[in-house]
N, C-alpha and C positions, 0 to 999 in steps of 0.2 A: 450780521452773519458774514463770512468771506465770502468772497464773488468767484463763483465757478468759473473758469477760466476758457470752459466749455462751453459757455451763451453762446458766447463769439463765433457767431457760426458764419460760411463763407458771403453770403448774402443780408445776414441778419442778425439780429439780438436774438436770444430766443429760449425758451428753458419754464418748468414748471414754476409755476405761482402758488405760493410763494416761496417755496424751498430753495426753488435756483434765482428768480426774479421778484425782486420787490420792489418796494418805496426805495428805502435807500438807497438799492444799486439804478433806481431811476434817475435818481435827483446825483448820484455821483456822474451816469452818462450824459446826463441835458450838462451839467458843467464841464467834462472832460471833452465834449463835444464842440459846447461852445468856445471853448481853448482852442479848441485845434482846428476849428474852420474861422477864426478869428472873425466869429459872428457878434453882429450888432443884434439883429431882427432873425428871430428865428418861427415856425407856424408848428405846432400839433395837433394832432387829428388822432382819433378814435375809433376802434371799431365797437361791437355791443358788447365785448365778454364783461361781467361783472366788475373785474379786476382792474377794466382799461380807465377807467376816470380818476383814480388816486395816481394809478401811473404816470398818465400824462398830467397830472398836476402836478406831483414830484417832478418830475423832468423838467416841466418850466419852472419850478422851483431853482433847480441845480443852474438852467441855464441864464436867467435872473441872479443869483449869487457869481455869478462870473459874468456879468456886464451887459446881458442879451436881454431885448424885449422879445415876448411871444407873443406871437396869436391865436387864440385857440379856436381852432376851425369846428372842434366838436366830433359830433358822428358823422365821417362821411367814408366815401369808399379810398381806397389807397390811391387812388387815380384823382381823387379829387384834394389832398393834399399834395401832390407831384405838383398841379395845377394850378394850386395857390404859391407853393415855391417860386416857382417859374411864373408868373404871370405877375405876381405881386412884387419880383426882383428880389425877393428874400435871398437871406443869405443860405439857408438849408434849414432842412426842419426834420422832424420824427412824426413815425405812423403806427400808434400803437396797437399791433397787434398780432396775432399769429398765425394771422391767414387760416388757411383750412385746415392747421391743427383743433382735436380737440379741446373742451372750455377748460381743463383747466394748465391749459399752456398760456403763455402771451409772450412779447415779444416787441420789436422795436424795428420798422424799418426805417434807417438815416440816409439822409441825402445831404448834399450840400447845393452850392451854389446852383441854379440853373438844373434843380433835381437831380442831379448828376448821382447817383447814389454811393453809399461805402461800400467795399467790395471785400473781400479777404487778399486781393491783390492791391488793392488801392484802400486806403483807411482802415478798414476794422481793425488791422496789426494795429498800430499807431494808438485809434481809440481804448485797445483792451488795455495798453499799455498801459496809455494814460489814468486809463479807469483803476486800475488796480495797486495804479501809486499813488492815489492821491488818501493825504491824512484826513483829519478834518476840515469840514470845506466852512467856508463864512458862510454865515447868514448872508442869504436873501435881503435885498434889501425893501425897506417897507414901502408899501406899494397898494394903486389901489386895485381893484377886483381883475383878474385875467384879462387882456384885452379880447374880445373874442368876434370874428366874422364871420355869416351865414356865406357859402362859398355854391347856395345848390342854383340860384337863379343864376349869376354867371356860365357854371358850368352846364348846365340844362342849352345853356344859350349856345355854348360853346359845341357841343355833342351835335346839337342841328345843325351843325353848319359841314357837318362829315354825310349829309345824307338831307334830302327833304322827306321828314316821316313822316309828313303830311299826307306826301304822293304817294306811300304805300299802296297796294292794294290790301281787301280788308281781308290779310292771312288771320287764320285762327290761330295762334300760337299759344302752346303751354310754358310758363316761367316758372323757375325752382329759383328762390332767392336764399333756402337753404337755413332760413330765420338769421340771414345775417345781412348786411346793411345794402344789398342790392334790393331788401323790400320795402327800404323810404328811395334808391334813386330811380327804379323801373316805374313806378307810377307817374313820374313828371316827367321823365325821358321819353316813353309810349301813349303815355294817358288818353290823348287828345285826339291822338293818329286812326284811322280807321280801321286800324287792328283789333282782332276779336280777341284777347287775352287771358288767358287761363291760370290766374296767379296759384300757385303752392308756395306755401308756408313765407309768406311776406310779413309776416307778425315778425318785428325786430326781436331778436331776444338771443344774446349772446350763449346762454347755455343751449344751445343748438339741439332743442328736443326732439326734434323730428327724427335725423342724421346729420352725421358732422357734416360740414362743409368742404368736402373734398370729393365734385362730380368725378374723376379718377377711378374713384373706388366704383367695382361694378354693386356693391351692395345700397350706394349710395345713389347710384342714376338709376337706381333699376325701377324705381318707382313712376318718376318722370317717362322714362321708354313706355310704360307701361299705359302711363295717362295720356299719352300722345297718341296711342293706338287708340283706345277705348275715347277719346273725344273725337275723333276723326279728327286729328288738327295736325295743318301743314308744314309744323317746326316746335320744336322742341328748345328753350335756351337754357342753360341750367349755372349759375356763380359759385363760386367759390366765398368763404367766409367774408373777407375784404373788400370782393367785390372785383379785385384787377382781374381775371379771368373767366373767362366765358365758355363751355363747351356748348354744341348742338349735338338734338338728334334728329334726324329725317324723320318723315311721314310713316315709314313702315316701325319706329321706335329704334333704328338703330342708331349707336353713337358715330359721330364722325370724326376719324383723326386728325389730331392738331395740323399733321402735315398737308392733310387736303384741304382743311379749313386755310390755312398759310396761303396754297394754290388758288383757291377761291377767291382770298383776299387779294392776291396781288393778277390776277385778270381782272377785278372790279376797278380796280387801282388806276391799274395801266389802261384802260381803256379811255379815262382823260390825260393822261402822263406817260404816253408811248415812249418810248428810250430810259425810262427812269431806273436808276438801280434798286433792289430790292434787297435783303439780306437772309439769309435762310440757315437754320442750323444746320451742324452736321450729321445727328441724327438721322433727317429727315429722309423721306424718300428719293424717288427721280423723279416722283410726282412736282416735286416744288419747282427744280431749276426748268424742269423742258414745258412746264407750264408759264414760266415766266419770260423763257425763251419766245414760244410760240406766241405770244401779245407782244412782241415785242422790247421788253424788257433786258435788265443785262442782272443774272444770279452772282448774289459774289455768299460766299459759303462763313460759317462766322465760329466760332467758339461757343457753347453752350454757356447760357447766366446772361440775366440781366444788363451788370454791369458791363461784360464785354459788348454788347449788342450798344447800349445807350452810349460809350464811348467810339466805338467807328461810326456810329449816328452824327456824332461830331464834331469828329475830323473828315466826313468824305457826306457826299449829297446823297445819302440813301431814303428815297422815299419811305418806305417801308420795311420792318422786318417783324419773320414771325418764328415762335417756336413750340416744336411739336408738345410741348406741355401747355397751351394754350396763352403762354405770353405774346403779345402783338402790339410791335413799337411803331409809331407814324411821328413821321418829320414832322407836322403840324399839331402834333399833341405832347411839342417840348422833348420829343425824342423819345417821351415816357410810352410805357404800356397802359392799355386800356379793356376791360372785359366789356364794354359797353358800344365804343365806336366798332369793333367787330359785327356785333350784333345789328347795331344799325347797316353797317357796308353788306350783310348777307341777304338781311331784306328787303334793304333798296335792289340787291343784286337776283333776287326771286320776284319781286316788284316787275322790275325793269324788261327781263326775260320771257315771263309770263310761266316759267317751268317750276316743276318742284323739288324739292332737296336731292332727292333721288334721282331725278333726270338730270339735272348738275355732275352727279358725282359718278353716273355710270361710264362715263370713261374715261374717269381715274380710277375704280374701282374694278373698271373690266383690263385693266394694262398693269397698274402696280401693286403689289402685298405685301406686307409688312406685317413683322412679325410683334408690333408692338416692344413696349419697354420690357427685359425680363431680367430680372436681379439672380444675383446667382451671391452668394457669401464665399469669402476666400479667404487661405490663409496667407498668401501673400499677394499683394495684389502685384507688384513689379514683375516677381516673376510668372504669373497668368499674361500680362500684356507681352513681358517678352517670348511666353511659350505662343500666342497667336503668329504675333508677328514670324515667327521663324516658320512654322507650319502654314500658315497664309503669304510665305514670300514671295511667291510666284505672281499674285496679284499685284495692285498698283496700290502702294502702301502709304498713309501718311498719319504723321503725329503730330496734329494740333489741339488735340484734345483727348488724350487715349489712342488707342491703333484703329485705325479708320482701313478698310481693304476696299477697292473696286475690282471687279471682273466685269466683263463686258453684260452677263447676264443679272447679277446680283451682289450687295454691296452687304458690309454691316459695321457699324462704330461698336466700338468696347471703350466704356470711359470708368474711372471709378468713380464715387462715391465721393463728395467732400467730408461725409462727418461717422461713416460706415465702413466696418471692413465689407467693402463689397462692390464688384463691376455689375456694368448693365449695358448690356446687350440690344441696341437695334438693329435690324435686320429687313433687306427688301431685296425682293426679286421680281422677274418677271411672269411669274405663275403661282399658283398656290403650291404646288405639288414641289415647285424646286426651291423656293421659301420654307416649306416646311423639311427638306430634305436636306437644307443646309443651315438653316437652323439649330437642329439636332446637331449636327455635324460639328460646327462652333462650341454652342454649348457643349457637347462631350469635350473638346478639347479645354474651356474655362472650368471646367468643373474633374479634370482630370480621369474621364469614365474611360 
């Protein structure tokens, strides 16, 4: 079939199976891949959807016909193929899968060297190229079985060393693995620790019957909030399909924003690494920088996406960075994201304190509000950014990523969309009342009312 030209999405491969993604257009990206990062040794990894084990066998197929050994890691979390890249000195590898899209999407995250992943600013142009010009490819040449490496005892090994789970105290905690591959890593990550653990849906199983894999969704955590209450238990952790991302909920069942979970993370951080730089998106609130201030830390503000985040990871010494959609990069985890060493740094950080999620977050909660992500559809997205900007001039305006405004009492970014006509709106103040009153305000003006 021809290759949608549309997969190529800014962070990813991506597209229904099999319509938009199949075998062939797998085994054409493991070769147009392995061209273009001029790979010897390349590693694959799996998430459960049904669709992902021919994929990733196609793809080391393509990448085998153009000169590359793989390794097949198997089923593991997206975090733990980042980790074999980078740990094993690979040249780059693929992660097949679609994250917290539904089963019958899939998908391909590529990295190169050192994890470094493909971007829409850095590689994926190049790869669609590649992909969509090449004829017939050679045979593979004949070979024996996959080479393939079990990566969960390293990485188990590797995750202790961001926290002693040992030391925990014994929190009751509810886990939503969401039937996707956080329910083979959470049992060896926590198992042993004196945590009292309340597993939901840890049956692997890629058609995600419960609910999809996107804690995001409030139809999807509502469950979780819900078990958290009715067990009396002192934290809530809930995954995403892949496994890279982690949401919490506090004791009372509510959810906690990426940005105060960011804040959380880097007072846990800096408390052995006083002066360290952090990274924080632009999104986020003022929760993040004046928390990172006060421990002493130095905030430097970053561009929203992965890629941007793992590239000033290294080129500048930033300890940490996080972002309000629950991605969290640490200098010692290869620069990559992790849904797992979070979860350890919250509990060692409710461990250590002796408080509960809620006593943590009552004075981020009682100083900053935000109005969460809110999409809004447009028909031209240039001119919505340039209508803010001209009606917001009076503030302190910048464009690093869509129109960003400060005022002294409340701020809000407007970014668009990479693969939608559509911007989205974060927004924070210092009160509920004027959060929500300029809020409105914004949006009337993005939405032309």
């Amino acid at each position: 079939m021809p290759i949608p030209e549309a997969i190529f999405k800014a962070y990813d491969v991506r597209g229904l199976y099999p319509s938009e993604l199949d075998e062939d257009t797998a085994e054409r990206i493991g070769f147009a891949l392995t061209q273009q990062l001029g790979a010897r040794a390349l590693a694959a990894g799996m998430d459960p959807r049904p669709s992902s084990r021919g994929l990733l066998e196609a793809f080391a197929a393509g990448a085998a016909a153009a000169g590359a050994s793989v390794v097949d890691v198997g089923l593991v979390a997206t975090e733990m193929l980042y980790f074999g890249v980078a740990d094993r000195a690979l040249d780059g590898g693929a992660m097949i899968t679609a994250s917290h899209n539904p089963p019958q999407y899939n998908g391909m995250k590529l990295v190169g060297e050192g994890a470094l992943p493909l971007s829409g600013e850095q590689g994926m142009p190049e790869l669609r190229r590649r992909t969509l010009a090449l004829g017939e490819l050679p045979a593979a040449p004949p070979t024996t079985e996959l080479a393939t490496e079990d990566l969960y005892p390293s990485y188990v090994e590797h995750l202790h060393g961001f926290a002693d789970a040992f030391a925990f105290r014994p929190l009751k905690v509810v886990m939503d693995a969401a039937n996707g591959v956080a329910g083979r890593l959470a049992p060896l990550v926590f198992g042993e620790t004196p945590l009292v653990t309340v597993p939901m849906y840890f049956e692997v199983d890629g058609t995600f019957p419960n609910h999809e894999p996107n804690p995001l969704l409030e139809e999807n955590s509502r469950e979780i909030r819900e078990r958290v209450v009715a067990e009396k238990a002192d934290l809530g952790i809930a995954w995403d399909g892949d496994a890279d991302r982690c949401f919490f909920i506090d004791e009372a069942g509510e959810f906690v924003p990426g940005d105060f979970v960011t804040a959380l993370l880097a007072e846990a951080l800096l408390a052995s690494r006083p002066g360290a730089a952090i990274l924080y998106d632009l999104r986020a609130s003022r929760a993040v920088p004046d928390t990172i201030r006060a421990n002493g830390g130095v905030p430097l503000m970053n561009r929203v996406g992965h890629a941007f985040f793992k590239q000033r990871m290294r080129r500048e010494p930033v300890l940490f960075g996080g972002e309000v959609s629950g991605h969290y990069y640490f200098r010692d985890n290869h620069n990559a994201d992790s849904g797992f060493i979070p979860a350890l740094l919250v509990l060692d950080l409710l461990s250590r304190k002796g408080a509960t999620m809620a006593e943590l977050l009552e004075p981020l909660r009682d100083r900053y509000f935000i109005s969460g992500e809110i999409n809004s559809t447009v028909d031209d997205v240039g001119s919505v950014l340039a209508r803010l900007e001209q009606e917001f001039g009076d503030g302190e305006v910048t464009k690093l990523d869509g129109v960003s405004v400060d005022y002294e009492r409340w701020h809000f970014n407007v970014r668009p969309s990479n693969t939608e006509p559509l911007v989205r709106l974060n927004l924070g103040a210092d009160s509920r009342e004027l959060m929500e009153e300029k809020r409105d305000l914004v949006l009337g003006v993005i939405r032309g009312a």
